[in-house]
VEXDREN-2710 file (C-alpha; in Angstrom, 1 decimal):
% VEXDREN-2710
k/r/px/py/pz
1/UNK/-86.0/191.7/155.1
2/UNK/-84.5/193.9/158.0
3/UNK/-87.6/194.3/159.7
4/UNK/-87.4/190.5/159.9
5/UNK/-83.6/190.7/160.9
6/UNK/-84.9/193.8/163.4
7/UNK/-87.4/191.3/165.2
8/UNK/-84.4/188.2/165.3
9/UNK/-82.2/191.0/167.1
10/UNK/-81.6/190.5/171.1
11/UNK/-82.4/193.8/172.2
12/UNK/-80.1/195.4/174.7
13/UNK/-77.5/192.5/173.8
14/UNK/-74.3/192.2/171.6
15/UNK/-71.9/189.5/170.8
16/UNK/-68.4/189.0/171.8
17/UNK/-67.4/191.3/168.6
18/UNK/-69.9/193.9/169.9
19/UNK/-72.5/192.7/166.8
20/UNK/-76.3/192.5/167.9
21/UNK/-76.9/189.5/169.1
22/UNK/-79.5/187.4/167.3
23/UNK/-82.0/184.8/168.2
24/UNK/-81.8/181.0/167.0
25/UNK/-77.5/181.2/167.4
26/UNK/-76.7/183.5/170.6
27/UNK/-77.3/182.7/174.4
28/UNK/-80.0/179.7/175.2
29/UNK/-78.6/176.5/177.5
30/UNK/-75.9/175.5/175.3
31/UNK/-74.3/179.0/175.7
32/UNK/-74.9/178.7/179.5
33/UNK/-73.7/175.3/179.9
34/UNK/-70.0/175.9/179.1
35/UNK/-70.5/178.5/181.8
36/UNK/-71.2/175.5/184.1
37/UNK/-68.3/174.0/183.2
38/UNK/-66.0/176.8/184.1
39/UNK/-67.5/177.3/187.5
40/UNK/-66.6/173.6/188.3
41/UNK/-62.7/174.8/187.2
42/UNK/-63.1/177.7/189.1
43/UNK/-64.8/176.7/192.2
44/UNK/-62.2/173.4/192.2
45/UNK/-59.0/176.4/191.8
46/UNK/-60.0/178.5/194.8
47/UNK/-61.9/175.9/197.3
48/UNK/-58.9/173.6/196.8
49/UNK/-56.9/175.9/199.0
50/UNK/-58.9/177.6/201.1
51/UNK/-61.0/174.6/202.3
52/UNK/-57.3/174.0/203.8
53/UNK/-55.6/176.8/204.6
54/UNK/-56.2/177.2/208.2
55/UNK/-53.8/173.7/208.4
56/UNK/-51.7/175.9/206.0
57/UNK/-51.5/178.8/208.0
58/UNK/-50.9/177.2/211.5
59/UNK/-49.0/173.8/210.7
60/UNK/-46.1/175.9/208.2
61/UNK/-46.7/179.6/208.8
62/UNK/-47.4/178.6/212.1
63/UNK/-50.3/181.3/212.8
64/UNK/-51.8/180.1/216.1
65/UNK/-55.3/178.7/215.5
66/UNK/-57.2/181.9/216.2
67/UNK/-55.0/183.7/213.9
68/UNK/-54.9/180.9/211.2
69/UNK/-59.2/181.3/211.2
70/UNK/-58.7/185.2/211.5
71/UNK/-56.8/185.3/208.2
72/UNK/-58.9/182.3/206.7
73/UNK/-61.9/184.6/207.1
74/UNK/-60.6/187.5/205.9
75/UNK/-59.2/186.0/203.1
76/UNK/-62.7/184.2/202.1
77/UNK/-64.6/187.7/202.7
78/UNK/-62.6/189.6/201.1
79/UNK/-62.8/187.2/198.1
80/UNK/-66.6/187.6/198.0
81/UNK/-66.9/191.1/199.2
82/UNK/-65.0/191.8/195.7
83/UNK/-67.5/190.5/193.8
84/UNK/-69.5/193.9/194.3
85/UNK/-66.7/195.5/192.6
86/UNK/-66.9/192.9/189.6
87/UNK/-70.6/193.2/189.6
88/UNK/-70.0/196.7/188.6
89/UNK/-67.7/197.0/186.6
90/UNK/-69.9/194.5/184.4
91/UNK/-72.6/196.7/185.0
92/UNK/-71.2/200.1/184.2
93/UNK/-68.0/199.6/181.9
94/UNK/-66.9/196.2/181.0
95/UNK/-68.7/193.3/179.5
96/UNK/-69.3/190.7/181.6
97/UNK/-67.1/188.2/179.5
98/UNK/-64.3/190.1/179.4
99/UNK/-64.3/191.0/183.1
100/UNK/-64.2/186.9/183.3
101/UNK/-60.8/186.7/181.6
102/UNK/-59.3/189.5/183.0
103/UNK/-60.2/188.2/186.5
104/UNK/-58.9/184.7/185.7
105/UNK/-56.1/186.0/184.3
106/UNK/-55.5/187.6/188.0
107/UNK/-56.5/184.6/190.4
108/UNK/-53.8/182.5/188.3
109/UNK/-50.9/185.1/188.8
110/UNK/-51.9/184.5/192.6
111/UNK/-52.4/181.3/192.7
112/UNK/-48.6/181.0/190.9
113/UNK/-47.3/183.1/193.8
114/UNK/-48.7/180.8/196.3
115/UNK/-47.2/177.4/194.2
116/UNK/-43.8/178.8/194.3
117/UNK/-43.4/180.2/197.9
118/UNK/-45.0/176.5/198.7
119/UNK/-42.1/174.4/196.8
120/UNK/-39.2/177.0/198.1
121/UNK/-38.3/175.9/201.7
122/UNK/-36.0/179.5/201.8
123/UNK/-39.5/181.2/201.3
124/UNK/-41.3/179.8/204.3
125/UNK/-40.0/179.9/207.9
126/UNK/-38.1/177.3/209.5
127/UNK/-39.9/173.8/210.6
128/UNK/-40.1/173.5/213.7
129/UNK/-42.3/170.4/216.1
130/UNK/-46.0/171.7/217.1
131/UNK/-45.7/169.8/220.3
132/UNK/-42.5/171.3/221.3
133/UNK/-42.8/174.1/224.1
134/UNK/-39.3/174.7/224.6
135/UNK/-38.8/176.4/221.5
136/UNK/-41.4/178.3/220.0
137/UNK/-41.9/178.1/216.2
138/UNK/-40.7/181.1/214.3
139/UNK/-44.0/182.6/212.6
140/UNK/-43.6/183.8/209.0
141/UNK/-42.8/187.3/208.4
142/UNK/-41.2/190.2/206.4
143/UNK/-40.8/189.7/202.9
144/UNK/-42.3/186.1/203.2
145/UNK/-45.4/187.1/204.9
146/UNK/-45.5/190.0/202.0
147/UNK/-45.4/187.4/199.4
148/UNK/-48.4/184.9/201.5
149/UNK/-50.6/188.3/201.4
150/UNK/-49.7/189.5/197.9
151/UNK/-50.9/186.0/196.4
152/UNK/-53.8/185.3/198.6
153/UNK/-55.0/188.5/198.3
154/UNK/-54.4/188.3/194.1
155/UNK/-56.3/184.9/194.2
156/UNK/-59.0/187.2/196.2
157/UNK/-59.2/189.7/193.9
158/UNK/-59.4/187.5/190.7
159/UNK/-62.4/185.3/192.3
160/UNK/-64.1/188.3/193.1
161/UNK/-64.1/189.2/189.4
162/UNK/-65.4/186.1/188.6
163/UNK/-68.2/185.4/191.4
164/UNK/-69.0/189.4/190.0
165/UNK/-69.1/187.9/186.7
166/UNK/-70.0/184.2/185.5
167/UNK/-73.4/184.4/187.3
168/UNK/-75.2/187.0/186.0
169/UNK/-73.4/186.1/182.4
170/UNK/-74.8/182.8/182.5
171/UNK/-78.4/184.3/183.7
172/UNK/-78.3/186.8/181.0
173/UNK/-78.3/184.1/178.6
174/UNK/-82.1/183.3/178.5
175/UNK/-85.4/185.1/177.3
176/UNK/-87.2/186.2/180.0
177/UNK/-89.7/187.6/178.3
178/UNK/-90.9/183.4/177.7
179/UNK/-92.1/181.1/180.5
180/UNK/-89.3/178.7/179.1
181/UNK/-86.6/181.2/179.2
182/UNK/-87.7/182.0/182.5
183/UNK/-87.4/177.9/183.9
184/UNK/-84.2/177.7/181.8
185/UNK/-82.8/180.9/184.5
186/UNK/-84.3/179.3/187.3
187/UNK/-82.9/176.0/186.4
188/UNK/-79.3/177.6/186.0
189/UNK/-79.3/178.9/189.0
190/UNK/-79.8/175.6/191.2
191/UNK/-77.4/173.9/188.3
192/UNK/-75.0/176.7/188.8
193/UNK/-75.1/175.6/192.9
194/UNK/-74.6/172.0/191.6
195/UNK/-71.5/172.8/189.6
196/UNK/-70.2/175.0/192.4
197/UNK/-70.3/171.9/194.5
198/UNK/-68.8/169.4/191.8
199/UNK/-65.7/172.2/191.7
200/UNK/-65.7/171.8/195.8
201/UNK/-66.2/168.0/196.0
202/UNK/-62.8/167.4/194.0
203/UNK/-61.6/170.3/195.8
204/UNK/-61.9/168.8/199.1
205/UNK/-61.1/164.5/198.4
206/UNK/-58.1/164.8/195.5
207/UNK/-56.7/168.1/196.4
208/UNK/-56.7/167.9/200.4
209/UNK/-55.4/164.1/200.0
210/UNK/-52.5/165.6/197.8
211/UNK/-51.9/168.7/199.6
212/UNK/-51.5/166.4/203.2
213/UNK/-49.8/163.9/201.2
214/UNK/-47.5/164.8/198.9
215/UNK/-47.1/168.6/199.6
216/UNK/-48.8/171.6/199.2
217/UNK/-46.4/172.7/196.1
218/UNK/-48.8/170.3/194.4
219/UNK/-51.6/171.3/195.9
220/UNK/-51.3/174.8/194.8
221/UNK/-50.3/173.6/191.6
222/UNK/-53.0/171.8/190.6
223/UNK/-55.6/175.4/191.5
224/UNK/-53.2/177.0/189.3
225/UNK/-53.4/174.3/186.3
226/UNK/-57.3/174.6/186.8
227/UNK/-57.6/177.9/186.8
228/UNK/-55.8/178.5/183.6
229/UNK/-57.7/175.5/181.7
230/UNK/-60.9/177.4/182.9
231/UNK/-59.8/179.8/180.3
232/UNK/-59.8/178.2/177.3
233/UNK/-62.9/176.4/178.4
234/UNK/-64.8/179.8/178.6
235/UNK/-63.1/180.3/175.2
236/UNK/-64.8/177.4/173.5
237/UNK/-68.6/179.3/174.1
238/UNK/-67.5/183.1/172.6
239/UNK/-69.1/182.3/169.3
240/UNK/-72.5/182.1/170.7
241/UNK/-72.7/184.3/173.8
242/UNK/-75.3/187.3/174.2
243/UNK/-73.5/190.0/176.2
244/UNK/-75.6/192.8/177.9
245/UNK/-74.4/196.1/177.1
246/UNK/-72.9/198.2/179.5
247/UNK/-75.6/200.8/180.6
248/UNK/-73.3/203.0/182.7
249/UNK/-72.8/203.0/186.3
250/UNK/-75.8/202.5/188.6
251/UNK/-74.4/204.2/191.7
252/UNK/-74.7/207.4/189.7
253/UNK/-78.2/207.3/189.2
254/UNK/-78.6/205.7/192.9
255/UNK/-76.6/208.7/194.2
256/UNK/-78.6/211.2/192.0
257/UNK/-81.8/210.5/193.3
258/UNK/-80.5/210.0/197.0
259/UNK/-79.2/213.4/196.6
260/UNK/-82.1/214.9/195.0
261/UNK/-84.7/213.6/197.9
262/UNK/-82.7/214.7/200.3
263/UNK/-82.4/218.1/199.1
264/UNK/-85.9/218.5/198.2
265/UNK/-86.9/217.1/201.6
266/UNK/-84.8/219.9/203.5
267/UNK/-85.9/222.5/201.5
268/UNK/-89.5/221.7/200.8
269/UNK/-92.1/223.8/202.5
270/UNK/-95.0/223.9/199.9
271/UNK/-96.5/220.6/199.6
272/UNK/-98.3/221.8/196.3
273/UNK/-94.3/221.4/194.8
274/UNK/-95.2/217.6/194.6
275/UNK/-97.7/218.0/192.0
276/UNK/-96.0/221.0/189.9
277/UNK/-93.1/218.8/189.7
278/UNK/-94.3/215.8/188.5
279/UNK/-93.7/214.9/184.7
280/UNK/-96.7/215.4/182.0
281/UNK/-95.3/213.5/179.2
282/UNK/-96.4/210.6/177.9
283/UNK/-93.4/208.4/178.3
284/UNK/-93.7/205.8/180.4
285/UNK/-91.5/203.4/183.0
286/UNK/-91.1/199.9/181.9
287/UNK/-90.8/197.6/184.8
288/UNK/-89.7/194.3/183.4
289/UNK/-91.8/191.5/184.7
290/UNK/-90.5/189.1/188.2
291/UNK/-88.9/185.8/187.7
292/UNK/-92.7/184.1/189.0
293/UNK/-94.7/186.3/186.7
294/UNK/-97.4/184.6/185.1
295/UNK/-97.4/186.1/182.1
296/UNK/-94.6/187.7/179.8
297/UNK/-95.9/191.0/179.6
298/UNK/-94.4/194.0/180.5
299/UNK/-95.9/196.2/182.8
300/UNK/-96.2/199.4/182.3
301/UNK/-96.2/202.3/184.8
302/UNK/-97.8/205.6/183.8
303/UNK/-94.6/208.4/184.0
304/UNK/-96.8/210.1/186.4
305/UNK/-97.2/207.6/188.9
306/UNK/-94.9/207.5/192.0
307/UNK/-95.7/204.2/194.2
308/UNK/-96.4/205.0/197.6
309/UNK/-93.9/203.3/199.3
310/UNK/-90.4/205.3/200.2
311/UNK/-92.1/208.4/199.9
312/UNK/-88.6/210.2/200.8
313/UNK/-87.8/209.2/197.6
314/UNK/-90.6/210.9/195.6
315/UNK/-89.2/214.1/196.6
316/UNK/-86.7/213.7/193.7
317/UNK/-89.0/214.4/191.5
318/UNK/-90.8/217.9/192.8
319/UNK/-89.8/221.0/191.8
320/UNK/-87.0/222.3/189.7
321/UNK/-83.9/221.0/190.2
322/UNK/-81.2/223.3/191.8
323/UNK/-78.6/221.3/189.0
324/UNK/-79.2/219.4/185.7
325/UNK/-77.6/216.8/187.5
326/UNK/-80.0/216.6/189.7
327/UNK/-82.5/216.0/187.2
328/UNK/-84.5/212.4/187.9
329/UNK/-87.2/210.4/185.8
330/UNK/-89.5/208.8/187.6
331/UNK/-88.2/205.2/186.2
332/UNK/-85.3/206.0/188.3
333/UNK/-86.7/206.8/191.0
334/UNK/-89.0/203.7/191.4
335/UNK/-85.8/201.9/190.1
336/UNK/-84.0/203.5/193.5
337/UNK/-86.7/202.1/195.3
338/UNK/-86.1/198.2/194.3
339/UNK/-82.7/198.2/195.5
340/UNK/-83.5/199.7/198.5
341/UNK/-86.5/197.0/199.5
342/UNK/-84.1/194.5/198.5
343/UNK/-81.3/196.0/200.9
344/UNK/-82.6/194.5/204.4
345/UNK/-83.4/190.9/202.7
346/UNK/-79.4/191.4/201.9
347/UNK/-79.0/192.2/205.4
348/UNK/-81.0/189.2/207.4
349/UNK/-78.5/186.7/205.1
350/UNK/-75.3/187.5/206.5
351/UNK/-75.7/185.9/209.8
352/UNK/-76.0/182.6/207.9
353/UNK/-72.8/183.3/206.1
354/UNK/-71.7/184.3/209.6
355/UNK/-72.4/180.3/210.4
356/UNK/-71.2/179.2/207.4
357/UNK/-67.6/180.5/208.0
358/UNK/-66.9/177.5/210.4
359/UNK/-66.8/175.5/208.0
360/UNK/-63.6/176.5/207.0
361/UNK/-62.1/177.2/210.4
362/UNK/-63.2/175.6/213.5
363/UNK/-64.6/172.8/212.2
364/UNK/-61.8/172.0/210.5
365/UNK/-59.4/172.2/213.7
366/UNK/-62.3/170.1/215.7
367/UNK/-62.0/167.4/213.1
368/UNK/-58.4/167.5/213.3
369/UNK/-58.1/166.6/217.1
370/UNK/-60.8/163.4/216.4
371/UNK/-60.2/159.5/215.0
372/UNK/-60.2/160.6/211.1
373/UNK/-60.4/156.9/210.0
374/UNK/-63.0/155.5/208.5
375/UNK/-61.8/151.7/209.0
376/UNK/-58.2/151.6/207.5
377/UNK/-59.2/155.0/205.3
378/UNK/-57.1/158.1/206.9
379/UNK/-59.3/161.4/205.9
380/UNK/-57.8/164.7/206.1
381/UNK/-59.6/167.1/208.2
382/UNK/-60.1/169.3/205.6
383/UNK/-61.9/167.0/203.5
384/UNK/-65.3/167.0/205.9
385/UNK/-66.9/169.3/203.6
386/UNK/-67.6/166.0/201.5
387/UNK/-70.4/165.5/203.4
388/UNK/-72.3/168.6/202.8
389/UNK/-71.0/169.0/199.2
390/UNK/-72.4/165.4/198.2
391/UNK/-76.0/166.1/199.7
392/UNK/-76.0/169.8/197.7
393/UNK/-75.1/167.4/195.0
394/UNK/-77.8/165.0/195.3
395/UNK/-80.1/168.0/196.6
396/UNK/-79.7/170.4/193.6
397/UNK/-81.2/168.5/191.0
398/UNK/-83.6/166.8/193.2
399/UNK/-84.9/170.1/193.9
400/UNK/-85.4/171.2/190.2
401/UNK/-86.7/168.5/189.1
402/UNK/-89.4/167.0/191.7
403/UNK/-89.3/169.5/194.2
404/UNK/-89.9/172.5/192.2
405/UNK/-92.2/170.4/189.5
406/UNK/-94.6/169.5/192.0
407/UNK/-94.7/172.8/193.8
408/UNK/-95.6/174.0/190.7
409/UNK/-98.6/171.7/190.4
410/UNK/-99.8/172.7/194.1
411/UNK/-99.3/176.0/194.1
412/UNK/-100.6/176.4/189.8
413/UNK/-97.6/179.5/189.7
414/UNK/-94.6/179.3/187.3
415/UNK/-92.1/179.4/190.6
416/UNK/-93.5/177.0/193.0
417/UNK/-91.2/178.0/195.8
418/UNK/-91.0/181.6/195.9
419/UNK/-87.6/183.1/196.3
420/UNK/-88.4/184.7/200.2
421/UNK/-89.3/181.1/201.4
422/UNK/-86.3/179.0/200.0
423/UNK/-84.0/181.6/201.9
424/UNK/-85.9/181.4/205.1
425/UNK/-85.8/177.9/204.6
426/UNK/-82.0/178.1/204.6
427/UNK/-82.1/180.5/208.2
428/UNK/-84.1/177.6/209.6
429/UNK/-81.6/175.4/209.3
430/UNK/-78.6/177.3/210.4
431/UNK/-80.0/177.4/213.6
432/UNK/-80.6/174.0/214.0
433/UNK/-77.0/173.7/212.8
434/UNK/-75.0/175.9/215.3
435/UNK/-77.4/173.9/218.0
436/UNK/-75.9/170.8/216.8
437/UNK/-72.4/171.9/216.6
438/UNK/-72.7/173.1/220.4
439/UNK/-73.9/169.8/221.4
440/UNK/-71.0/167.8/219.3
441/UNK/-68.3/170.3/220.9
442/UNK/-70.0/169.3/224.2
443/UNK/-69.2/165.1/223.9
444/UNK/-65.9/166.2/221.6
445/UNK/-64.7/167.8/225.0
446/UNK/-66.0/165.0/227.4
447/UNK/-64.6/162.7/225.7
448/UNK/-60.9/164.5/226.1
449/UNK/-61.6/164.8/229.8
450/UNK/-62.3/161.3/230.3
451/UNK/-60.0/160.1/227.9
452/UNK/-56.8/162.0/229.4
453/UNK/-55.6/163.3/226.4
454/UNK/-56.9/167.3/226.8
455/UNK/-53.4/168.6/226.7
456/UNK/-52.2/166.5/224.3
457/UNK/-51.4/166.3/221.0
458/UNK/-52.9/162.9/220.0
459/UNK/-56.3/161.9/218.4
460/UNK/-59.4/161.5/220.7
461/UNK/-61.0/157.9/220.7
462/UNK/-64.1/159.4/219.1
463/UNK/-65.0/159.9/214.9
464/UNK/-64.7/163.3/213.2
465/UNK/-68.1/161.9/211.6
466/UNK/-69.9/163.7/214.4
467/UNK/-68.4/167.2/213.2
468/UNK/-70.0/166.1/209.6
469/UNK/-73.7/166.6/210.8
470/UNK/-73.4/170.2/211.6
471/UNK/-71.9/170.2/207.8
472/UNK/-74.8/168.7/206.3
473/UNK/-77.4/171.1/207.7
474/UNK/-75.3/173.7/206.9
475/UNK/-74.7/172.7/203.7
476/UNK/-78.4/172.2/203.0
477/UNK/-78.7/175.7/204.3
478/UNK/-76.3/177.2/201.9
479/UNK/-78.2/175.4/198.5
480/UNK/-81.3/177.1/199.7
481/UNK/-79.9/180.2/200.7
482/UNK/-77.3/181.1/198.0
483/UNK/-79.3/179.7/195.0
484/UNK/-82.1/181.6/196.3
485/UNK/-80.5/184.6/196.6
486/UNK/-78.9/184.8/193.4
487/UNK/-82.4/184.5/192.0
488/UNK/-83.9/187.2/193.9
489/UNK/-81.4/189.6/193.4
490/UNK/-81.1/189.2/189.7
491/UNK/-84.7/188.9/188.8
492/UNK/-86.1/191.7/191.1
493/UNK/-83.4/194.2/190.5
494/UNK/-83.4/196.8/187.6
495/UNK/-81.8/195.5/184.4
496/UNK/-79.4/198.2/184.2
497/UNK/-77.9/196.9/187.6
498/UNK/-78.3/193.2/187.8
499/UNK/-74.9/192.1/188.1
500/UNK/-74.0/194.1/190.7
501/UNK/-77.9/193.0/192.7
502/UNK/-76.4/189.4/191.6
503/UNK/-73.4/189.5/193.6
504/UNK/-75.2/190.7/196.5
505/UNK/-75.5/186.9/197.4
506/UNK/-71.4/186.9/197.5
507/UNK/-71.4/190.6/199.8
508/UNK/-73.6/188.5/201.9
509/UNK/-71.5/185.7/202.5
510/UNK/-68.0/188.1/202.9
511/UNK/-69.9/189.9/205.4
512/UNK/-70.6/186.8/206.8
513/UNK/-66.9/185.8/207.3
514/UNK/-66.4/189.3/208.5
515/UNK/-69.1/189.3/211.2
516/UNK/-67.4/186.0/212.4
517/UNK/-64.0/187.4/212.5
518/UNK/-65.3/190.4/214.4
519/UNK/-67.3/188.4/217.0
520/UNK/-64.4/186.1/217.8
521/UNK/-62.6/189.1/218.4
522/UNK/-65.3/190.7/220.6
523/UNK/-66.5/187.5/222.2
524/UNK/-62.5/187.0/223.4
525/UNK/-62.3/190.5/224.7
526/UNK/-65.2/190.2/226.7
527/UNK/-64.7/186.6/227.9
528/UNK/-61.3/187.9/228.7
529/UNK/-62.2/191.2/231.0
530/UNK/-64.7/189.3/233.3
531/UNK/-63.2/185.7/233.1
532/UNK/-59.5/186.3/232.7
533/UNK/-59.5/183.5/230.0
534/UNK/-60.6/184.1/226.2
535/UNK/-62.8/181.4/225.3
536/UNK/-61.1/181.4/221.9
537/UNK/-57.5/181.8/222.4
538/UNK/-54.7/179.7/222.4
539/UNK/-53.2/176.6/220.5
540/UNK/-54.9/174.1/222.3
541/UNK/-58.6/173.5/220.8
542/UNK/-59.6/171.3/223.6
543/UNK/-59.5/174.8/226.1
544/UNK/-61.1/176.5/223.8
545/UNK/-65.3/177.0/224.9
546/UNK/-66.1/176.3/221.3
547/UNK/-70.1/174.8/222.5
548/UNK/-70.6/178.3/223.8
549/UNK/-69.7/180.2/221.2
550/UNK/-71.9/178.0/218.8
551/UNK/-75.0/178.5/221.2
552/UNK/-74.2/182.0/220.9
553/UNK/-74.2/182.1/217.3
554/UNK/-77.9/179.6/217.4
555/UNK/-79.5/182.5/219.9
556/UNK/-77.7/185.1/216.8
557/UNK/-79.1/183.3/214.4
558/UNK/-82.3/182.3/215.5
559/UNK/-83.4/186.6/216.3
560/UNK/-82.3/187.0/213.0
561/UNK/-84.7/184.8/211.5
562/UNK/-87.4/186.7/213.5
563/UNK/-85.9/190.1/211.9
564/UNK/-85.8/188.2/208.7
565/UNK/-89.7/187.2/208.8
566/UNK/-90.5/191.1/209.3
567/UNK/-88.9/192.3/206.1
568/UNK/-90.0/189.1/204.7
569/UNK/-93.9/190.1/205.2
570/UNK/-93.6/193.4/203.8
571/UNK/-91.8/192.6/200.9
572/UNK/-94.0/193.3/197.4
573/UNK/-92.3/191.2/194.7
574/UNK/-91.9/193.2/191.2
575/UNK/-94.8/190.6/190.2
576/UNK/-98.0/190.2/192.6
577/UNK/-98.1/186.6/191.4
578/UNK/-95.0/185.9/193.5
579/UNK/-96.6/187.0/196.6
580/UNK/-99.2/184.4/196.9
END
């Protein structure tokens, strides 16, 4: 009888009341689907303001435009950058459910802060006419500008949390030890994308329409209803979630071995140390099987082989250690090793995030000096995003259930698409994107010139529907790219660590807004020394040189890829069979 109850145990996993977790009543799709629910809540709460808040920021903060996309960015990145920090926490101390609420509970005190500094007209600075040159509009500051930052940068810290969080949560709750278990992952993944675009399509039609229209009080209110209905939603699933249990934290044993190798290596003289250090005993190093593995099996690594890649890293294990704490297994070692191979595939995604950060800047302010009627329709500039959000929409399932399926049958491997290729797929077309924005800036400008209206304030004669097809590559780039990473990262990272590998996919896209902050910065300065003139500077979009920038980002982007295709090649998944 408790042998049988033994073998219905989750290994490694606990319920919400810290019981083991059994099989037949915890985790499985169910389990993972009310996951998918909340991310629509969540997603909905935090893109339903900053999809807008560059209009925000300039139109009643009045932030000229390069500061309104300065602060957009940083505000996005800093977001997702924070997601590391939830990704270990749920790693090392906190389950990952709990971490949830707590961050929820964080984004909604923010997003409250933001909702009542919107309705208060005292807490805002004076209105004053864009057009007018006479008297320049006050910019927010002091206390006011405190309280902006204090809730922006709660809601950042909350949906850090979360994007730390929910993911690997949902991931965690499958067998991967099955072939099924390991389609069900695969399959949350992309539906996890999908639900992240359902959050954003209401995000950027209902909200925008209400924030232009009838305030953004009720904007903000409505991200901080969602946000705290999210909650209870979550709630609904507790009975029947697995929970991984906390192994510790992973930097330790990362820092550990770093330290180790690099001692050994400066001290080393005697290369007969490498064999009198290596272990004897029969344990052994269980690498858990990839994501495409053919098989469930485990496979097992003798205790005294070291791989031959990163041989720095081998040198953790010779000798005696000068300290206890210096004292490595070879399982950590080799477990060292993943992250580090993983590292510069990290790396070659943040220029694409880097792309992806005009979405919710420039391209917002270039659709806002164009015709945004669609016959007697009026469509908030901020609501372009539609475009790509309804094609990830369409794309996402369309991709798991034909793409992927017949993949499958060509290729005769249980991934079809292996992880590598779907993200250089994404690079691809972020290139072809930034080429297309540059060439839309190009007749967006002509058409102000020959039109008459460059230094004014009115509409050009021409349709903000041209700014929508740099959105849809882009937007076909992201569903490759960010459902692809999240994939990788969590199925070739160590177990002990795969919330924190998971939201390397958010890193990657806060270093992306980060890089694009930076290069406007760097690109002004420069422009500004040799030309006298910024090419991004000043409140007036149509003197901006927007079409080079964006050809500089395409030449960016596309030596990137290049770098990306090196790493690419040399990669050895955790499986062989994904490498074919």
């Amino acid at each position: 009888m408790e042998e049988g109850q033994q073998l219905n145990k989750w290994e490694g996993y606990v319920d919400w009341r810290n019981r083991p977790a059994m099989r037949g009543h915890h985790g499985g799709m169910l389990a993972a689907s009310f996951l998918l629910v909340v991310e629509v809540l969540e997603n909905l709460a935090f893109l339903a303001n900053a999809s807008n808040l560059v209009l925000y920021l300039s139109k009643f903060m009045h932030y000229p435009p390069s500061s309104s996309a300065t602060i957009v960015t940083n505000f996005m990145g800093t977001s997702f950058l924070l997601a590391l920090l939830g990704g270990f926490l749920a790693d090392a101390f906190f389950t990952t459910y709990r971490l949830y609420l707590t961050s929820a509970a964080i984004e909604f005190m923010g997003l409250l802060i933001l909702t009542v500094q919107a309705h208060i007209p005292s807490l805002k600075p004076p209105t004053c006419g864009l057009a007018s040159t006479e008297i320049p509009c006050q910019k927010v500051n002091g206390y006011k500008e405190a309280m902006l930052f204090t809730g922006l940068y709660l809601v950042a810290l909350g949906v850090g949390g979360i994007k730390g969080s929910l993911p690997p949560h949902g991931a965690e709750q499958f067998d991967e030890t099955t072939p099924q278990g390991r389609k069900q992952r695969s399959s949350f993944f992309n539906y996890y994308v999908f639900c992240l675009s359902c959050g954003a399509l209401i995000a950027v039609t209902f909200v925008v329409w209400v924030e232009d229209n009838k305030g953004w009080q009720w904007g903000f209110g409505i991200a901080t209803a969602t946000i705290l209905t999210s909650i209870p939603v979550f709630l609904l699933g507790l009975p029947i979630y697995r929970t991984k249990i906390p192994a510790g934290s992973p930097m330790t044993t990362m820092l550990k071995v770093l330290a180790a190798s690099i001692y050994n290596n400066c001290k080393s003289t005697n290369p007969s140390n490498a064999v009198m250090g290596m272990e004897t005993s029969p344990s052994s190093y269980r690498a858990e099987s990839s994501e495409g593995e053919e098989s469930s099996a485990k496979v097992e690594v003798s205790s005294q082989t070291l791989t031959e890649d990163l041989k720095f890293l081998n040198k953790a294990k010779e000798g005696k250690p000068v300290s206890p704490i210096l004292q490595c297994t070879v399982k950590q070692v080799e477990e060292v090793k993943i992250v580090l191979r993983i590292v510069p595939i990290f790396m070659c995604t943040i220029m694409l995030n880097c792309c992806l950060a005009q979405l919710s800047t420039f391209s917002v302010q270039q659709a806002a000096t164009m015709n945004t009627k669609i016959g007697s329709l009026k469509v908030p500039p901020a609501s372009l995003p539609v475009f790509p959000v309804v094609f990830m929409m369409i794309l996402a399932p369309t991709y798991n259930h034909v793409i992927i399926p017949l993949a499958r049958k060509a290729t005769k491997t249980e991934m079809g698409i292996t992880h590598l290729r779907r993200i250089g797929t994404g690079l691809v077309l972020s290139i072809i994107a930034m080429a297309v924005a540059a060439l839309v800036e190009i007749k967006r400008k002509k058409v102000a010139v020959e039109s008459g209206l460059l230094d004014s304030a009115h509409s050009l004669p021409i349709t903000f529907l041209w700014i929508a097809l740099q959105y849809l590559f882009l937007g076909s780039a992201d569903l490759f790219t960010l459902a692809g990473m999240m994939e990788f990262f969590f199925t070739e990272a160590p177990t002990s660590m795969r919330s924190l590998a998971t939201s390397f996919s958010w890193a990657s896209l806060a270093m992306g807004y980060y890089l694009s902050s930076v290069l406007i910065s760097v690109v002004n300065n420069i422009t500004s020394t040799f030309r006298g003139t910024p090419w991004l500077s000043g409140s007036n979009l149509n003197h901006y040189h927007l079409e080079r920038f964006y050809w500089l980002m395409c030449i960016l982007s596309s030596l990137n890829f290049f770098h990306y295709l090196f790493w690419a090649n040399r990669y050895k998944y955790r499986s062989t069979s994904l490498a074919d």
